[in-house]
Residue, then its C-alpha position, 0 to 999 in steps of 0.5 A: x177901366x176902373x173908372x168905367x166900372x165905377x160910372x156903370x155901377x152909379x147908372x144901377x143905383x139911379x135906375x134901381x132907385x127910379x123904379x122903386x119910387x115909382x112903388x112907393x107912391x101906391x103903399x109908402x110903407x113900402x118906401x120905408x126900406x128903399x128910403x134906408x137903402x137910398x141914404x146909405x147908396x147917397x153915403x155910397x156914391x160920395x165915397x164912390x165919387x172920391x174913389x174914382x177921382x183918386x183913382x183917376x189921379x193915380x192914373x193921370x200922375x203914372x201917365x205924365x211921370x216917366x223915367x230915363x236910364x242912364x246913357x239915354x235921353x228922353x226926347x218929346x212929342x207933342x200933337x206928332x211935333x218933336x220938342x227942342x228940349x230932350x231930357x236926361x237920366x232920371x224920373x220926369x213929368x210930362x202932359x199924359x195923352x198929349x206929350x209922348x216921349x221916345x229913349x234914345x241910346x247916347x253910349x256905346x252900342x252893337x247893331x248886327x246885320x246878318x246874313x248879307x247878300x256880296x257880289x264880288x268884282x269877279x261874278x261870285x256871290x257869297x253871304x257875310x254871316x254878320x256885320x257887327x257896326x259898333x256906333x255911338x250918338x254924341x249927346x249934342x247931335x240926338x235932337x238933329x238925329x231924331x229930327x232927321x232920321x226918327x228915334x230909329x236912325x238905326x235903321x235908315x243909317x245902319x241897317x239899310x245903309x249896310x247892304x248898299x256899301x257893302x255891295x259897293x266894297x264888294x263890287x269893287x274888290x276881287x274874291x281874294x280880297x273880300x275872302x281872305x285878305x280883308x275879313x275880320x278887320x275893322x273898317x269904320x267901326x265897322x266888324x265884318x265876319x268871314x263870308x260864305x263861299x261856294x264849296x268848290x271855290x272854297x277848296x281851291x283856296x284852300x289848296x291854294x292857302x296850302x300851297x302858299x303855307x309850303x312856300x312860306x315855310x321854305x322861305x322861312x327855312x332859307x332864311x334859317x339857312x341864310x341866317x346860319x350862313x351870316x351867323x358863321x360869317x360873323x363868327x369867322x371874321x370876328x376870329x379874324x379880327x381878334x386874330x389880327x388885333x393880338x398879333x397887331x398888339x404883338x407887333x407893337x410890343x415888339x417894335x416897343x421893345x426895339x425901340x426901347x433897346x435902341x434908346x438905350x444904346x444911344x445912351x450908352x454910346x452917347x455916354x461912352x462918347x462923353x467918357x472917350x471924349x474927357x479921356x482924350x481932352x484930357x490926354x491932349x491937355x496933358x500931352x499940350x501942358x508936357x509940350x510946352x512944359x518942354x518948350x520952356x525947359x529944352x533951350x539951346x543952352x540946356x541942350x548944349x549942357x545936356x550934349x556935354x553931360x551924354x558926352x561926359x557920361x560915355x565911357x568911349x570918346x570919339x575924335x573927328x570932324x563929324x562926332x555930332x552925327x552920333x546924336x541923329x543929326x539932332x538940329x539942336x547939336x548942329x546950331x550948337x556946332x555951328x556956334x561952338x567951334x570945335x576943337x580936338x578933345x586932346x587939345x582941351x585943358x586937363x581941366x575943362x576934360x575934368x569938369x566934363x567927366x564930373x558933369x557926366x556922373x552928375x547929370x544924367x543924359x539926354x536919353x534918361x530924361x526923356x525916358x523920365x518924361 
């Protein structure tokens, strides 16, 4: 525009110029003025001259540079052809009127739908309110994007898309479905808002989600129950078990404790054993050595010294053929009998008689020496 004004200003100069020399051809001292401004307008149109070409620079400079934020790329057109080489954050240069150039989003990003019409398998229509579509372009994939679907993909794959999946999905799936079981999740980055419904078949689910809020919380209440019920269970059979662990422990000890005492009356009876046993070895070995001890000493001679020396000592004799039956028919005194004949007791020598009552007081009899033994 500044130059336009700057062209038109240079076309009144000239024509002012024109005219006035047309006057001074008749009167030149009339020309005297006019040649002054003439000089001072040729000053003029150089300076204007250098004004405008200044100021063409600057517009032509602000046309080609450009600048780009951060988290978007430049991509560029030039004659409607878009160029191969998109361009990162920062100021750039490009041909002013000849290449134009579109930003393009590469971060993450929120595009709504609102107030979506949905047609349920069951012929109910109801509207979403909005549909939030969180997207994000890879760097790598702008070029092939813009190509395909211009600098606003949005709208080709977000916007328009929209509307036919979403009448897909709800064509698809009953009212439950779309009003209570699947609202408010994300599908594919994709947020869906709770859909408007018609109010009487709000109502009803309504009541219906009542209903089922009861039935909830009367299971939940049996399962209190039934909690309770398996807590108490628990509890007795722990009881129990502690129960039977002590007296099983008791039993033990018990048995530990007989066992114990019978250890020990074996060792008792084992010793007691050992005791009676020496006891009666030794008894027998005494009554074994007393035995032989009397074999040796009890020969026929010294029975036949000690039937004399019992005879000698008692203070009555006895006369007859059966005198050795006083001595208990004693085998010893019968082999003596029968070996030593006998002969009356008047018969014998005085001096025989003499010896024997002389023994008799010597020697002590039969009986003594065994109560001696």
């Amino acid at each position: 525009m500044g130059v336009l004004l700057l062209v038109l200003e240079i076309h009144h100069l000239r024509a002012f110029f024109f005219l006035q020399g047309k006057f001074c051809r008749h009167d030149p001292r009339e020309c005297e003025l006019p040649r002054a401004l003439q000089q001072h307008s040729a000053g003029g149109q150089a300076g204007a001259a250098a004004a405008a070409a200044t100021g063409l620079l600057v517009f032509l400079l602000y046309s080609a540079i450009h600048r780009v934020e951060e988290g978007h790329l430049a991509v560029y057109y030039r004659g409607g052809a878009l160029l191969t080489s998109p361009s990162g954050p920062g100021y750039h240069i490009m041909l002013p009127f000849i290449t134009t150039f579109k930003s393009v989003q590469t971060t993450l990003q929120t595009d709504e739908v609102k107030n979506v019409p949905c047609g349920t398998s069951g012929g109910v229509m109801i509207y979403i309110d909005r549909i939030e579509v969180v997207n994000k372009l890879a760097p790598y994939a702008v070029y092939d994007i813009v190509r395909n679907y211009t600098a606003d993909y949005d709208k080709t794959l977000i916007f328009n898309k929209i509307h036919h999946e979403l009448n897909q999905f709800c064509s698809a799936h009953t009212l439950q479905e779309v009003y209570i079981e699947l609202f408010g999740k994300w599908m594919a980055a994709v947020r869906v808002t709770k859909p408007k419904i018609p109010e009487a078949i709000r109502r009803n689910f309504e009541l219906m989600e009542a209903e089922k809020t009861k039935l909830l919380i009367a299971a939940q209440r049996q399962k209190v129950v039934e909690k309770e019920a398996e807590t108490d269970r628990k509890k007795a059979l722990i009881e129990a078990e502690k129960a039977a662990q002590v007296a099983r422990i008791h039993y033990q000890q018990k048995i530990m404790e007989k066992e114990t005492e019978k250890r020990i009356s074996e060792i008792e009876d084992a010793a007691f054993l050992a005791r009676e046993k020496a006891k009666a070895d030794a008894e027998y070995y005494t009554a074994r050595k007393l035995a032989d001890s009397n074999k040796l000493k009890l020969t026929p001679e010294y029975l036949e010294l000690m039937k004399y020396q019992a005879i000698a000592a008692n203070s009555k004799l006895y006369f007859g053929d059966r005198i050795p039956s006083m001595f208990l028919d004693s085998c010893a005194f019968q082999q003596a009998n029968l070996r030593t004949p006998q002969r009356p007791l008047e018969k014998a020598p005085s001096e025989a008689r003499r010896a024997l009552a002389e023994g008799g007081r010597r020697e002590p009899g039969v009986a003594q020496q065994r109560a001696r033994l």
